[in-house]
OpenMM code with the backbone's topology and positions (N, CA, C; nanometers):
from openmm import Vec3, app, unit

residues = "UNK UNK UNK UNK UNK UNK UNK UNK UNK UNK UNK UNK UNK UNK UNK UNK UNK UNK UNK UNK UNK UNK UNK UNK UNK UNK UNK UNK UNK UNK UNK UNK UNK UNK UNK UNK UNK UNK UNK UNK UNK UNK UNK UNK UNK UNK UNK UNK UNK UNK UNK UNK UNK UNK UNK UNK UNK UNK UNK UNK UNK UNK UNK UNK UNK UNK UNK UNK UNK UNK UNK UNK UNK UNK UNK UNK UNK UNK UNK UNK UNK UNK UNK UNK UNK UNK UNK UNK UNK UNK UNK UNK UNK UNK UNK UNK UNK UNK UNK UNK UNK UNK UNK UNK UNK UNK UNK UNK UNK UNK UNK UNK UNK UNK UNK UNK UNK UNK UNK UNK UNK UNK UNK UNK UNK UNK UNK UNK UNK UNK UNK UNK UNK UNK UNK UNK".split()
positions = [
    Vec3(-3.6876, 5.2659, -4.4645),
    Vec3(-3.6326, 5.1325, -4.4754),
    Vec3(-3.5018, 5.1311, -4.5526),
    Vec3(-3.4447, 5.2036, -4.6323),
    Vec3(-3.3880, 5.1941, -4.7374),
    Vec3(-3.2172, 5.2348, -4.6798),
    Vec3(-3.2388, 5.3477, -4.5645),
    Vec3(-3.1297, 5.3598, -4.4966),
    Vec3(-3.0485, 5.1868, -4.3883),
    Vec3(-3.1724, 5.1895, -4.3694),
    Vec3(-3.1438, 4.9961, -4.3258),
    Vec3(-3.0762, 4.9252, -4.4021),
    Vec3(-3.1450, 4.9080, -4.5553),
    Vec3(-3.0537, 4.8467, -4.6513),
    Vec3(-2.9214, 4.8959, -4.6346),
    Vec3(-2.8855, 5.0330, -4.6215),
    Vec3(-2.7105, 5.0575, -4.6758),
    Vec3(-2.6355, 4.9868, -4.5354),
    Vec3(-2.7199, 4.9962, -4.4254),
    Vec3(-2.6685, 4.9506, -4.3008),
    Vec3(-2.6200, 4.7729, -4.3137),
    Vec3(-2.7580, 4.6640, -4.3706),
    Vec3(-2.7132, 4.5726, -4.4226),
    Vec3(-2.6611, 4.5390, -4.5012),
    Vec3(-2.5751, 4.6375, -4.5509),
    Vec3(-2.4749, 4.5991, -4.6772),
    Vec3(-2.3285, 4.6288, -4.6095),
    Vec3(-2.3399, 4.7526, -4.5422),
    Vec3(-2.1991, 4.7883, -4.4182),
    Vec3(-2.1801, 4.6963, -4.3548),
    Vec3(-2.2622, 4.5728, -4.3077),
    Vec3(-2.2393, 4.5015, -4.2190),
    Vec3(-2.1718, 4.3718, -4.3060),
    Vec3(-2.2140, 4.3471, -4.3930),
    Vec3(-2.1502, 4.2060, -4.4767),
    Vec3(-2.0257, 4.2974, -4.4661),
    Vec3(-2.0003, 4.3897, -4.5088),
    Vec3(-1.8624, 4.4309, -4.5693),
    Vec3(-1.7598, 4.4178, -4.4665),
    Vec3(-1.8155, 4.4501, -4.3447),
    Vec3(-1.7811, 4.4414, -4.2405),
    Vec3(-1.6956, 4.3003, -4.1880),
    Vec3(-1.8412, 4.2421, -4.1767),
    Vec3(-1.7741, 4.0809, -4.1253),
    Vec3(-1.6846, 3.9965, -4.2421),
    Vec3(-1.7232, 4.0375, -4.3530),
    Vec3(-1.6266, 4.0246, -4.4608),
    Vec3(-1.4416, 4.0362, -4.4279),
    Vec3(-1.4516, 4.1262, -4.4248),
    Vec3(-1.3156, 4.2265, -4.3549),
    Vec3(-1.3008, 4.1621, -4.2246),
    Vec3(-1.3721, 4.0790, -4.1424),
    Vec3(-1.3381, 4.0436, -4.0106),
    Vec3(-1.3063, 3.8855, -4.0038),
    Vec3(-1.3780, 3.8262, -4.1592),
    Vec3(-1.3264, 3.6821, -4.1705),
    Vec3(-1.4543, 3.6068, -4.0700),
    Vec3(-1.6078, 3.6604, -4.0473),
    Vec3(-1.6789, 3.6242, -4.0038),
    Vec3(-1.7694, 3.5716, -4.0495),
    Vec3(-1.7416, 3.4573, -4.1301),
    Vec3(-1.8831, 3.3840, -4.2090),
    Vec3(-2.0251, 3.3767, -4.1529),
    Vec3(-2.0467, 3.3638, -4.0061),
    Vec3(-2.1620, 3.3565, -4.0112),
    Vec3(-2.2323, 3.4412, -3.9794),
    Vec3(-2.1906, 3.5490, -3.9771),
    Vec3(-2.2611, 3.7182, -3.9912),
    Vec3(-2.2562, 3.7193, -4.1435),
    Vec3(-2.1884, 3.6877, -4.2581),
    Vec3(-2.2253, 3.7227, -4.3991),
    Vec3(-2.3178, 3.6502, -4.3916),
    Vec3(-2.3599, 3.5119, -4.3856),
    Vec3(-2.4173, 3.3792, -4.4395),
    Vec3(-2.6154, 3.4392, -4.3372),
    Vec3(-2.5516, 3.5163, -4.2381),
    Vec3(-2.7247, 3.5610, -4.1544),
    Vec3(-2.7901, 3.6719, -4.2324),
    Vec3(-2.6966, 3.7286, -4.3056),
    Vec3(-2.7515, 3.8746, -4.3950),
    Vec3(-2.8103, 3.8175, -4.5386),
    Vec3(-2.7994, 3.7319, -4.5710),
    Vec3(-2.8252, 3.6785, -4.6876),
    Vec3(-2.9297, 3.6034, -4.6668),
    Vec3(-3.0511, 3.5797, -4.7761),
    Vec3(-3.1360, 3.5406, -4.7771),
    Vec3(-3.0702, 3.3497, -4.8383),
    Vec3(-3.1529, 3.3119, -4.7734),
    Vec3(-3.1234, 3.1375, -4.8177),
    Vec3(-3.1254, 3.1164, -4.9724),
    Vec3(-3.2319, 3.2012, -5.0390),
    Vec3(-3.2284, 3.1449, -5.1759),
    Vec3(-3.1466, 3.2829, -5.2393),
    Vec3(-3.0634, 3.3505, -5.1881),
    Vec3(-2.9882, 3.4069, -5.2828),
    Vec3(-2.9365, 3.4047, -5.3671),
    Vec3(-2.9546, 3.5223, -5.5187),
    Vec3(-2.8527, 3.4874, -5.6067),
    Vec3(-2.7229, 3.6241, -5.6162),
    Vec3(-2.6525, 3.5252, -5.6498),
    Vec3(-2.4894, 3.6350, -5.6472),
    Vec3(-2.4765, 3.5778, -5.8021),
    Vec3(-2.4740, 3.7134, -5.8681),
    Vec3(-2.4435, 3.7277, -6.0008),
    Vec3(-2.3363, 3.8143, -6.0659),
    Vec3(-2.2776, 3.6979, -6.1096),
    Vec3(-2.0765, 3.7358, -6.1318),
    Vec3(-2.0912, 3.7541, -6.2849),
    Vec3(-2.2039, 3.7572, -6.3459),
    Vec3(-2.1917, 3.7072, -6.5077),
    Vec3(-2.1480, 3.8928, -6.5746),
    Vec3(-2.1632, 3.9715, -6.5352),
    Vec3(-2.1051, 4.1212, -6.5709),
    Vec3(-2.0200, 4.1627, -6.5381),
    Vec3(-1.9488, 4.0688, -6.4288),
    Vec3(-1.8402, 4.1545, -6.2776),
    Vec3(-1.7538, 4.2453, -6.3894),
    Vec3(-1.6877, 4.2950, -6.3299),
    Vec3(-1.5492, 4.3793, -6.3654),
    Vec3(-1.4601, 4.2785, -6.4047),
    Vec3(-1.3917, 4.1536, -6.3059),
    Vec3(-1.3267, 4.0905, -6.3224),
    Vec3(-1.3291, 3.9599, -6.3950),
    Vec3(-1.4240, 3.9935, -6.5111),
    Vec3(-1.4709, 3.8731, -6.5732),
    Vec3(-1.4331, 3.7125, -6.5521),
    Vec3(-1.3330, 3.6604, -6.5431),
    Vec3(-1.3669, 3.5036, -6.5707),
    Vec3(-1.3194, 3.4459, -6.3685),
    Vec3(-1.3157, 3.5901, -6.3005),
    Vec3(-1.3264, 3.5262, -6.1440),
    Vec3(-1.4712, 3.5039, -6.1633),
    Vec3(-1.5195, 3.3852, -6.0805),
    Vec3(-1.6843, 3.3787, -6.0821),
    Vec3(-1.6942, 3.3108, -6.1852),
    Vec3(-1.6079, 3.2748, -6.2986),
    Vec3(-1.6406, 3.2059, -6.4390),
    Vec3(-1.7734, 3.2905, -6.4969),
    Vec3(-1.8119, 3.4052, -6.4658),
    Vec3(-1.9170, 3.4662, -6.4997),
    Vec3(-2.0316, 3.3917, -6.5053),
    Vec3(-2.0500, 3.3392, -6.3609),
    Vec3(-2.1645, 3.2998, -6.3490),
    Vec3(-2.2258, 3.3526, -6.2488),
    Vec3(-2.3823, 3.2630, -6.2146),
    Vec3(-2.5201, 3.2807, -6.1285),
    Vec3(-2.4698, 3.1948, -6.0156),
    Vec3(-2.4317, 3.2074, -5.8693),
    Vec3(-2.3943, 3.1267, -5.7502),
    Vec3(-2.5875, 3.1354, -5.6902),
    Vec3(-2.6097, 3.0116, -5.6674),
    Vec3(-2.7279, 3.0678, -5.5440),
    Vec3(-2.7177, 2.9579, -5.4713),
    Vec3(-2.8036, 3.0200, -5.3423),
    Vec3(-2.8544, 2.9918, -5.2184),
    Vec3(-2.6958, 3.0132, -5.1582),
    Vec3(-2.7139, 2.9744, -5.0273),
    Vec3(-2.5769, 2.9979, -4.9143),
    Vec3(-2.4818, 2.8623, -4.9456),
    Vec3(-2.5408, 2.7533, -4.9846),
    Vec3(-2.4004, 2.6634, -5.0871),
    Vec3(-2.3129, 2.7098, -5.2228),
    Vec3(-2.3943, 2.7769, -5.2686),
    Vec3(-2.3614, 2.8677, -5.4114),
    Vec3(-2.2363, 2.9681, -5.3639),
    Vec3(-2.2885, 3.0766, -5.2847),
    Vec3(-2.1883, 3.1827, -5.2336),
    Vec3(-2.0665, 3.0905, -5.1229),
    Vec3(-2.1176, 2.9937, -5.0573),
    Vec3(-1.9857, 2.9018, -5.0044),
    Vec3(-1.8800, 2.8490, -5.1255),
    Vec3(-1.9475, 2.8246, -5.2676),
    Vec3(-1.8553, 2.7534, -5.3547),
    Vec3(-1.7812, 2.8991, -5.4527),
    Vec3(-1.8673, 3.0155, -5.4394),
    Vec3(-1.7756, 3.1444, -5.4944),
    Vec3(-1.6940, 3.1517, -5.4054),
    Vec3(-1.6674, 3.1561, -5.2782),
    Vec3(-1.5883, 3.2205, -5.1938),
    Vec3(-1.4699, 3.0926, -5.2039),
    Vec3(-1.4905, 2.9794, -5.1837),
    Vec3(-1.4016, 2.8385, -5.1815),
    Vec3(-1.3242, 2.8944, -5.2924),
    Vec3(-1.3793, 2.8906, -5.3997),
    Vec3(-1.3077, 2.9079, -5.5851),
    Vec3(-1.2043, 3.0306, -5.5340),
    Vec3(-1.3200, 3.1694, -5.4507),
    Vec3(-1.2273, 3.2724, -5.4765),
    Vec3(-1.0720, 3.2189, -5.3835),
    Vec3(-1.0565, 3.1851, -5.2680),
    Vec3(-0.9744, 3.1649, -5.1751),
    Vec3(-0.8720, 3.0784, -5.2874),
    Vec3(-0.9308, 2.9957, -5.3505),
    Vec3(-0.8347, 2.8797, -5.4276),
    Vec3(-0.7661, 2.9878, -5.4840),
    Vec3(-0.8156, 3.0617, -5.5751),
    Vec3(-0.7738, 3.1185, -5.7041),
    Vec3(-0.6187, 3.2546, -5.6221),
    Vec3(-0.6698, 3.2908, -5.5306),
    Vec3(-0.5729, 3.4484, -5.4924),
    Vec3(-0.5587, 3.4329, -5.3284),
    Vec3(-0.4495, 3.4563, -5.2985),
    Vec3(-0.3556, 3.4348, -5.2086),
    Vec3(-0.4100, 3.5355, -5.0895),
    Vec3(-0.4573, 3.6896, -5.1650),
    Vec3(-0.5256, 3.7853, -5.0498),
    Vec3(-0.6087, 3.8519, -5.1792),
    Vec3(-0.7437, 3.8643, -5.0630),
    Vec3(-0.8135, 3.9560, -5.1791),
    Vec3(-0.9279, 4.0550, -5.0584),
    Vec3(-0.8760, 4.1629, -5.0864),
    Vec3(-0.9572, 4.3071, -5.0337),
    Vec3(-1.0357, 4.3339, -5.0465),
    Vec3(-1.1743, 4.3796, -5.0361),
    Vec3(-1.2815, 4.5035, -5.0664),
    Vec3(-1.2949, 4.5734, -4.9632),
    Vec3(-1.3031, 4.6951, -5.0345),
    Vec3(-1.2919, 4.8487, -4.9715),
    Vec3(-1.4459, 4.8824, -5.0480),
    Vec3(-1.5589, 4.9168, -5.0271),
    Vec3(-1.6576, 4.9447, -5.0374),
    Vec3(-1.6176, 5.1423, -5.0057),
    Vec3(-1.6072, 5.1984, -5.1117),
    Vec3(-1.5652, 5.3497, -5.1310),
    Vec3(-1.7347, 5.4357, -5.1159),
    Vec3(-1.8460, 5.3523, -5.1960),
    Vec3(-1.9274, 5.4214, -5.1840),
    Vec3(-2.0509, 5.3449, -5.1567),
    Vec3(-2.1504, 5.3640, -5.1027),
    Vec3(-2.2729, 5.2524, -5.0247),
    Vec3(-2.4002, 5.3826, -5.0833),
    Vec3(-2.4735, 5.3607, -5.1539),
    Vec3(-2.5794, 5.4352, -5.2000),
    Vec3(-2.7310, 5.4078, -5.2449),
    Vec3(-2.8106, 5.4612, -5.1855),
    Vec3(-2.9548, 5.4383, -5.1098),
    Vec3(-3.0035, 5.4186, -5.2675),
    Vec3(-3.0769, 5.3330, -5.2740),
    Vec3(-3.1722, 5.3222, -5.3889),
    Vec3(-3.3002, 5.2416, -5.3609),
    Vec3(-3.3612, 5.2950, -5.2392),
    Vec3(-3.5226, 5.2330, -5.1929),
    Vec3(-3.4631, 5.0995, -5.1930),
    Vec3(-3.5268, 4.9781, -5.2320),
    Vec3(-3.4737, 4.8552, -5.1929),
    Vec3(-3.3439, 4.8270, -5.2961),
    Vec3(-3.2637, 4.8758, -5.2959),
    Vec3(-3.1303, 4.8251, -5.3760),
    Vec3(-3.0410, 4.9219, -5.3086),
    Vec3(-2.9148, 4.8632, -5.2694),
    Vec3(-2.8221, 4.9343, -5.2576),
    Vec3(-2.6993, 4.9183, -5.3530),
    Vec3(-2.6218, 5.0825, -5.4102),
    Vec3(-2.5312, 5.0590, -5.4940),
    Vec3(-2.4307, 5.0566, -5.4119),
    Vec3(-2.3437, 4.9752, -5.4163),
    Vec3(-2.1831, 4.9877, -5.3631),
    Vec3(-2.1026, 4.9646, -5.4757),
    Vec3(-2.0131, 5.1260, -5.4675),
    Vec3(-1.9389, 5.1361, -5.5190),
    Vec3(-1.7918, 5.0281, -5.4180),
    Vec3(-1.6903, 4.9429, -5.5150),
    Vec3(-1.6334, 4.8888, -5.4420),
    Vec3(-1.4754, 4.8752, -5.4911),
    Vec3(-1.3568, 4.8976, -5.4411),
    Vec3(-1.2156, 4.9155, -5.4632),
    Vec3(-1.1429, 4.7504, -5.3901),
    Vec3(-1.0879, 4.7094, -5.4918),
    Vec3(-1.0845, 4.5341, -5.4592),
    Vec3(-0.9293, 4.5475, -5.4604),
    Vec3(-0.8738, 4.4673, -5.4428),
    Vec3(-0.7112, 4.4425, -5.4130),
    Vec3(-0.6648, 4.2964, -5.4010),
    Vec3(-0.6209, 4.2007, -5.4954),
    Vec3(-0.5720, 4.0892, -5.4702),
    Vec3(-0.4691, 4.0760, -5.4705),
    Vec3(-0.4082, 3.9534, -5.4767),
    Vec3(-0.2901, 3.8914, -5.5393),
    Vec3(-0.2967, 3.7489, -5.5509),
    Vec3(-0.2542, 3.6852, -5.6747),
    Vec3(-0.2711, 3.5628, -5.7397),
    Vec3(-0.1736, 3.4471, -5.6078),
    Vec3(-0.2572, 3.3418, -5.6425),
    Vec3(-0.2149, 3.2572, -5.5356),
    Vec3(-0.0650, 3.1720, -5.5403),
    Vec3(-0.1017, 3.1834, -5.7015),
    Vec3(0.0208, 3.0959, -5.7917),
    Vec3(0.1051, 3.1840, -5.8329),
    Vec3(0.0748, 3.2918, -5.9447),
    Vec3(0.1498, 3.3309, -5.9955),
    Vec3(0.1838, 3.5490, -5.9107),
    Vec3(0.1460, 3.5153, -5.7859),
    Vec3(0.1657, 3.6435, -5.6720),
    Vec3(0.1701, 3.7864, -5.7460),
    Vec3(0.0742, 3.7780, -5.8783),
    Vec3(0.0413, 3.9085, -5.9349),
    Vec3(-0.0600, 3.9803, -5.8428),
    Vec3(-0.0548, 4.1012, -5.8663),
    Vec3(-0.1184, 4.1830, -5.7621),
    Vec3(-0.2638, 4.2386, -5.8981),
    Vec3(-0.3591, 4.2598, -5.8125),
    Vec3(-0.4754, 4.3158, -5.9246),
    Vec3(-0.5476, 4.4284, -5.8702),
    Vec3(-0.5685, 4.5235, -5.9231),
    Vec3(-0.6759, 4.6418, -5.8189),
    Vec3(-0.7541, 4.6626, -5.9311),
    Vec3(-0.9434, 4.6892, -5.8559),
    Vec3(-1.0106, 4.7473, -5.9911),
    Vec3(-1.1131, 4.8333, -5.8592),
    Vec3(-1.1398, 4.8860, -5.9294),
    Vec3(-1.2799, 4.9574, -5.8768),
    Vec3(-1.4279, 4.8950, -5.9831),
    Vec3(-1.5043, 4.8656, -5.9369),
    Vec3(-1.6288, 4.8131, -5.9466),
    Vec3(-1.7604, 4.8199, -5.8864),
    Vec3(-1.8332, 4.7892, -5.9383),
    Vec3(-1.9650, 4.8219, -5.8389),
    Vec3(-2.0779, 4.7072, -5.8623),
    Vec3(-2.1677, 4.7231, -5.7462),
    Vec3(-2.2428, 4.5795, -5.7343),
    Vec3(-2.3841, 4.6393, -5.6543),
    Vec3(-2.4956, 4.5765, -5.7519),
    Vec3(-2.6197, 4.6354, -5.7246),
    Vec3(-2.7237, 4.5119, -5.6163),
    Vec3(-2.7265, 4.5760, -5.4876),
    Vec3(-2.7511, 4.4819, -5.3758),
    Vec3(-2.9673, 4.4890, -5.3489),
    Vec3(-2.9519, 4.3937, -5.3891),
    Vec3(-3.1074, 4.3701, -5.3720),
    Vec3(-3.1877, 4.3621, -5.2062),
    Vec3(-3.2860, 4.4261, -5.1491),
    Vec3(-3.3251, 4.3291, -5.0220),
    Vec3(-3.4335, 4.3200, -5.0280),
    Vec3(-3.4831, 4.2328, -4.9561),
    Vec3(-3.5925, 4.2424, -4.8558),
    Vec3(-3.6477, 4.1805, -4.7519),
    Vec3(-3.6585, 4.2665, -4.6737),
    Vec3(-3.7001, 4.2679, -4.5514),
    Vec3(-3.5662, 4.2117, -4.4518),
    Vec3(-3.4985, 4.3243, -4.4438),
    Vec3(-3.3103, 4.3152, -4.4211),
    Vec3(-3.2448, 4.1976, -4.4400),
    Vec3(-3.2747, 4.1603, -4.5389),
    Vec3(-3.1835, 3.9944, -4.5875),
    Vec3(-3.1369, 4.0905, -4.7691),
    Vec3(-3.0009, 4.0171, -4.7591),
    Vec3(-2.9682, 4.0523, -4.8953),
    Vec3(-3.0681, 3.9188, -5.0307),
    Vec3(-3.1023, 3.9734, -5.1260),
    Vec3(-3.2037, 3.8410, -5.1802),
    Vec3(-3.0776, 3.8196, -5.3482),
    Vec3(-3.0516, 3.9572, -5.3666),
    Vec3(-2.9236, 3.9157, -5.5156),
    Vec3(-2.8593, 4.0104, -5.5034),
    Vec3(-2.7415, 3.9752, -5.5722),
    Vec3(-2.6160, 4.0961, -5.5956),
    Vec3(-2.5565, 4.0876, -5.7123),
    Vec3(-2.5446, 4.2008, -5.7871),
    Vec3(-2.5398, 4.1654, -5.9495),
    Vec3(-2.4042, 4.2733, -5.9676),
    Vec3(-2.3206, 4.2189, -5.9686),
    Vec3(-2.1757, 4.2523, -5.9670),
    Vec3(-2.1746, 4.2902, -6.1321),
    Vec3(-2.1142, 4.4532, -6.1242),
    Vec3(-2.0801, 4.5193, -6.2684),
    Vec3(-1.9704, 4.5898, -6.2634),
    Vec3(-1.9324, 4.6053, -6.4330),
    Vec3(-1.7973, 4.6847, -6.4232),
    Vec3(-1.7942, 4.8447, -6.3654),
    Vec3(-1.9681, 4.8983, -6.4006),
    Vec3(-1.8969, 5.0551, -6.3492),
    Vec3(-1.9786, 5.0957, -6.2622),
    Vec3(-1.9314, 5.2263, -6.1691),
    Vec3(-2.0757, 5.2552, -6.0872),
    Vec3(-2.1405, 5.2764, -6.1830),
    Vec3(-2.1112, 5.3483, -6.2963),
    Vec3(-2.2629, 5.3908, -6.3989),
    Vec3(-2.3620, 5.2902, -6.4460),
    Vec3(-2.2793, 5.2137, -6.4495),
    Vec3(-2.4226, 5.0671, -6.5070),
    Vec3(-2.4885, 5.0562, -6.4028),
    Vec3(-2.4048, 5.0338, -6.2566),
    Vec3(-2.4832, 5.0396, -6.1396),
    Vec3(-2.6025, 5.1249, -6.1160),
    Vec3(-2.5561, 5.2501, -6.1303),
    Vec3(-2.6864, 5.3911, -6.1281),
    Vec3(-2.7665, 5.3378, -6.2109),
    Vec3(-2.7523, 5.3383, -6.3129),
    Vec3(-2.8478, 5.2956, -6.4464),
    Vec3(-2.9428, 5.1528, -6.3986),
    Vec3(-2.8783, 5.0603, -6.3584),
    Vec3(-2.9733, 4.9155, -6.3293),
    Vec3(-3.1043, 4.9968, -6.2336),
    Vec3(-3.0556, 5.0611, -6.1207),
    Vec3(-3.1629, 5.0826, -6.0448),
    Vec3(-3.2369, 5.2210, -6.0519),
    Vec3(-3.2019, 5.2495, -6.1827),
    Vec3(-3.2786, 5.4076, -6.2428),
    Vec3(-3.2272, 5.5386, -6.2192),
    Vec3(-3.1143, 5.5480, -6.1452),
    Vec3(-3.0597, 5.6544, -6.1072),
    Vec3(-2.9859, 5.7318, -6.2197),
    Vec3(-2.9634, 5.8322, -6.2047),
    Vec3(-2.8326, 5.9246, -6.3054),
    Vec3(-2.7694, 5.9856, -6.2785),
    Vec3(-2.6683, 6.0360, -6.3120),
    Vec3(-2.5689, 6.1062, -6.2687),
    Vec3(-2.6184, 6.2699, -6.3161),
] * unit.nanometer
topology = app.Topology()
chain = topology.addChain("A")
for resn in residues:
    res = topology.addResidue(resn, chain)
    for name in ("N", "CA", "C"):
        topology.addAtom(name, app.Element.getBySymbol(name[0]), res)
C-alpha cells in the first residue's frame, strides 16, 4: 500500500504544477488538515492549522494573494508505510514587492485509504525522517 501513497502524493504535485484543482481537491480527504504551524517559511500560512477542502481553498487564495509565482519541485517522495516524506524545493516571487525566495523543505503526508488525511509542513527533511521514525 505504501508505494500507492508516494503515487498519491506524485499526483497532487502533479496537478499542482498543471493548475488542476480538482484533481488536488479528489486526493484529499474532506476533513483534512494542512499544517503550516512548523513550515520552513514561517509566517506564509500565518503558521497555522487550514482544514477540510475550504481551509486548503483559503491557504491557496492567501498563497496566490501574497506571491506573484510560486513553484514546488518535490526533489524527494519517500515511503514511510502510511506517511509519505516529500522532500520539496519551492521558488517564488513576491507579488508586491517582486522579491524572489527559494527554500528547500519538507512535508510529512499522512493517508488513508489513498486520500491525503494531513500534511505537516517542516523546515528540514530531518525533522521529517524523525516525525515518522526514520533515520538517517
Amino acid at each position: 500500500m505504501s508505494q500507492e501513497n508516494v503515487e498519491v502524493v506524485r499526483r497532487i504535485y502533479d496537478a499542482v504544477a498543471r493548475g488542476d484543482s480538482e484533481t488536488v481537491l479528489s486526493l484529499y480527504d474532506p476533513d483534512i488538515e494542512w499544517d503550516m504551524s512548523r513550515g520552513a517559511f514561517g509566517d506564509i500560512g500565518g503558521g497555522r492549522v487550514y482544514r477540510g477542502h475550504d481551509g486548503l481553498r483559503s491557504f491557496f487564495r492567501e498563497q496566490w494573494e501574497a506571491w506573484d509565482l510560486w513553484q514546488d519541485h518535490p526533489e524527494e517522495l519517500i515511503d514511510a508505510d502510511t506517511h509519505v516524506v516529500s522532500v520539496v524545493r519551492s521558488r517564488a516571487r513576491g507579488r508586491t514587492s517582486e522579491a524572489e525566495v527559494e527554500s528547500v523543505h519538507a512535508a510529512v503526508w499522512t493517508l488513508r485509504q489513498e486520500k491525503v488525511v494531513r500534511v505537516e509542513w517542516l523546515p528540514t527533511r530531518e525533522e521529517a525522517l524523525e516525525a515518522v521514525g526514520l533515520r538517517e
